[in-house]
Every structure is written in structure tokens, then in C-alpha cells.
N, C-alpha and C positions, 0 to 999 in steps of 0.2 A: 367440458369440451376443451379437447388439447390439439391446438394447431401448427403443425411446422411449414417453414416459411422456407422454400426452395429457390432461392432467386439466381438466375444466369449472369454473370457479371465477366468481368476481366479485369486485368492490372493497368489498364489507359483510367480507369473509372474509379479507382479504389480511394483517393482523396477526393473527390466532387459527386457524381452521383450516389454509392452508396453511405457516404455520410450526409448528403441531406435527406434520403431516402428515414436512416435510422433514425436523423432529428424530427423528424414528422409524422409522418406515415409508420414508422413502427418505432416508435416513441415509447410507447407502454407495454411493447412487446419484450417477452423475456429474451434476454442476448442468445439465450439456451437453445432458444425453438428458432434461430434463422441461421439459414445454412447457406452463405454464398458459395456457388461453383464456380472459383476463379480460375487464379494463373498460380497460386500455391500453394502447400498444405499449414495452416496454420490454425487450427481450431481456438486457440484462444483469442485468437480475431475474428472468427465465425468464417473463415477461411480455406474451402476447401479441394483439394486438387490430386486425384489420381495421376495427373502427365497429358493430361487431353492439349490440344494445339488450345494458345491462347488468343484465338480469331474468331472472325463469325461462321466458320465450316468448322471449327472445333468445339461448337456448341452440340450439337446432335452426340458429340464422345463424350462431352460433360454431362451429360443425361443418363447417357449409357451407364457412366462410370459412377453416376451416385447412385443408380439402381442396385450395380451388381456388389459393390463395395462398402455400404453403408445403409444396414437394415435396421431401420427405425418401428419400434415395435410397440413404443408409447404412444403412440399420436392417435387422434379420429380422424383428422381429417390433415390432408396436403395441399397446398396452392404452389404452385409453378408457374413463374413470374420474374419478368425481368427486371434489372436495375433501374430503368427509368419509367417504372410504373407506381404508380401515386396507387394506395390499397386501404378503403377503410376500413378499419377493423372490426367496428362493431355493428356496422352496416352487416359487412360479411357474417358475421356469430349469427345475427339476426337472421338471414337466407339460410344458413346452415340449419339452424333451430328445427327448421321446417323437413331435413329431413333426416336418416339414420346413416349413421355411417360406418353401419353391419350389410348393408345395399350396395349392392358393386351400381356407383353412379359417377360420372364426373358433367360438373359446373361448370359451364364457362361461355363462350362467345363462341357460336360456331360458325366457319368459315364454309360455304358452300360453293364459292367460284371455280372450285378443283372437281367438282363433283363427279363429270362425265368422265374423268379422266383416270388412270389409273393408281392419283393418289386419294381422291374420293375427299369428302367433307374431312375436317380437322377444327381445332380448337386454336386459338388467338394464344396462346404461348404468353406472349407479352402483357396480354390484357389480364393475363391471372386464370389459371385454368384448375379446377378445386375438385382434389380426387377424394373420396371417399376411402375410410384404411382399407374394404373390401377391395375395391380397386388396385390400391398401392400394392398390395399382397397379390395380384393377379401378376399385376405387370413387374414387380420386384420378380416373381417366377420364369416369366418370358424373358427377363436382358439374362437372370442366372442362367437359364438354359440353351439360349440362342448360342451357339459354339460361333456363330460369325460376325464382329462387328459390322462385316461391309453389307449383311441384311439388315442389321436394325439402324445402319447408317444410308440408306439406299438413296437419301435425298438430300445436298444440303442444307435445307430447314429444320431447326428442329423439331418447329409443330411442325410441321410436315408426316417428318418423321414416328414421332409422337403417333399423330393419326392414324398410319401403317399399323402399328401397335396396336391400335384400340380396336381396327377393324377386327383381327384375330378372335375376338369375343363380343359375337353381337346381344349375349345377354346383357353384356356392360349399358345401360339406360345412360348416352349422351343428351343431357340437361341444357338447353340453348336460351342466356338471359341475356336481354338487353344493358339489363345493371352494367355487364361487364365494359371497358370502353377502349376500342381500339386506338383511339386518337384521344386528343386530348378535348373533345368536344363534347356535351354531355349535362346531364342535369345536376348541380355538383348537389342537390338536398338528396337526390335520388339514387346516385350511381355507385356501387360497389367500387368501380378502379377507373382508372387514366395511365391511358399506356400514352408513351413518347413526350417525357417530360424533358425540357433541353436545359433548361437556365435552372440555377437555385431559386431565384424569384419563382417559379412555377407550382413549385412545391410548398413554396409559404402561403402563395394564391389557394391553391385545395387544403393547406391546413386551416384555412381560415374557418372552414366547410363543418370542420370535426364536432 
């Protein structure tokens, strides 16, 4: 099982959260398989940057722009997920075991307070949202072909946005787990991830967990 590691970042975070992210939470993870979407192109720092705005409304272009510009053809499975999300790893392997990822499915925490509205349910973005390769090969086809950013950009959220996306194929089977965690509140023996870590201390707190 081969997993790439999608994570949203910027250049305010690049000395504090994803290097304590890397010292803990992907600690044992190969430098190879994590892809930050930052503020510039630098792959030999896992650094990577089409030109997308380095803000929080330039996140939904960093999504865009690693769908359409970076086809990863090795992997099973995707997680997209922010810098300040604590991710375990083998917690996650273990949830994945259970299912294939020739199945167009995606994992994650689904968000339902949008529901009646015209952006409809979405996925927790930050708490780690785990696409199946089926899936990535759906939506890699959708951002190649959408000729308009300002449609696959319609909202500034990224999940948001995201969820726009997934609506277009309601074969896609959205997976709704608790493990996932939007806050940092949660069963740490239990929980797949912890979004919204602020301190370094926070992240030595859930490495304790491992």
C-alpha cells in the first residue's frame, strides 16, 4: 500500500508547523510520498508551487493546480490535509486495509451543515480527507478538463470547493468516519487525525499516542 501525503500549507508555516508536523506525525513517512502545496516550487524540500496566491483564498488554486499539473500514477491511496493536522499513520493503513482502492471511494469527515444549500455536504479538508487512486483519476480528469478555474474555484473554501467536485459523480461512495477529527478533541487511542494544532507542544502531546 502506497500513500501520498497532499498537505495545504504556505510560507508564514514553513519553519514551525510543517517541520513539527514532519518530526512526528510523519516521522516514518518517506520524504518522497509528501507533497506540500505552498508559496514555491521546490521539490527537493517537498515543496510545491504552480503560482497559486499564497493566502487562504489561494488554497482552492493550490488544489486546482496539483490536480492539473502533477499526475501521480504510483500511489493507492491520497489524503488531503492541512499543515496543522496531527495524521496517524498506521491507524490510517489499518482503515484503508478494509477497503480497495480500485473503488472510486473517498474517507473522511463529512461536513453536512451546507446541505440544503447549493453547496450541499463536503468533507473536512483539514481533518484529512482519503481519496481512493480510483477517485484521484476521476477528479485529476475533472480540474484537466474544466477549461475555467473560476468553476472549479466557485467558493473560497477549499473543501467546499472540493465537494462541488465530488458532487459531479454520485457513483463516487463518500465514506463518513468519526476517526477523522475536526478539532483537536477526540479519542487520541482511537482517532485517525486532529485538525487545528497551534503550539509545537501539541504535536509532541498526540505523538505520545503513536
Amino acid at each position: 500500500m502506497r500513500i501520498a501525503y497532499i498537505i495545504l500549507s504556505c510560507k508564514h508555516y514553513e519553519n514551525t508547523r510543517t517541520v513539527w508536523q514532519r518530526n512526528t506525525s510523519l516521522k516514518d513517512v518517506d520524504e518522497n510520498d509528501i507533497y506540500y502545496l505552498s508559496y514555491r516550487m521546490e521539490p527537493s524540500k517537498r515543496l510545491f508551487s504552480w503560482g497559486a496566491h499564497d493566502s487562504y483564498n489561494g488554497l482552492p488554486f493550490k488544489l486546482i493546480d496539483f490536480f492539473r499539473y502533477l499526475y501521480l500514477d504510483q500511489y493507492d491511496w491520497f489524503v488531503i490535509m492541512d499543515d496543522d493536522t496531527y495524521l496517524y499513520i498506521n491507524r490510517l493503513k489499518e482503515l484503508l486495509k478494509q477497503h480497495a482502492s480500485t473503488d472510486p471511494i473517498v474517507i473522511g469527515r463529512l461536513l453536512t451543515h451546507l446541505h440544503n444549500t447549493e453547496w450541499g455536504d463536503y468533507f473536512s479538508g483539514g481533518a484529512g480527507t482519503v481519496l481512493s487512486r480510483a477517485t484521484y483519476n476521476i477528479l485529476y480528469k475533472h480540474v484537466l478538463y474544466t477549461r475555467h478555474d473560476s468553476y472549479l474555484a466557485r467558493h473560497w473554501c477549499a473543501d467546499i470547493c472540493f465537494g462541488t467536485w465530488l458532487h459531479n459523480y454520485p457513483y463516487i461512495v463518500c465514506i463518513n468516519s468519526d476517526k477523522f477529527n475536526t478539532d483537536m478533541d477526540g479519542d487520541t487511542h482511537y482517532a485517525v487525525s486532529f485538525h487545528h494544532l497551534k503550539a509545537e507542544s501539541d504535536w509532541y502531546k498526540y505523538y505520545t499516542y503513536e
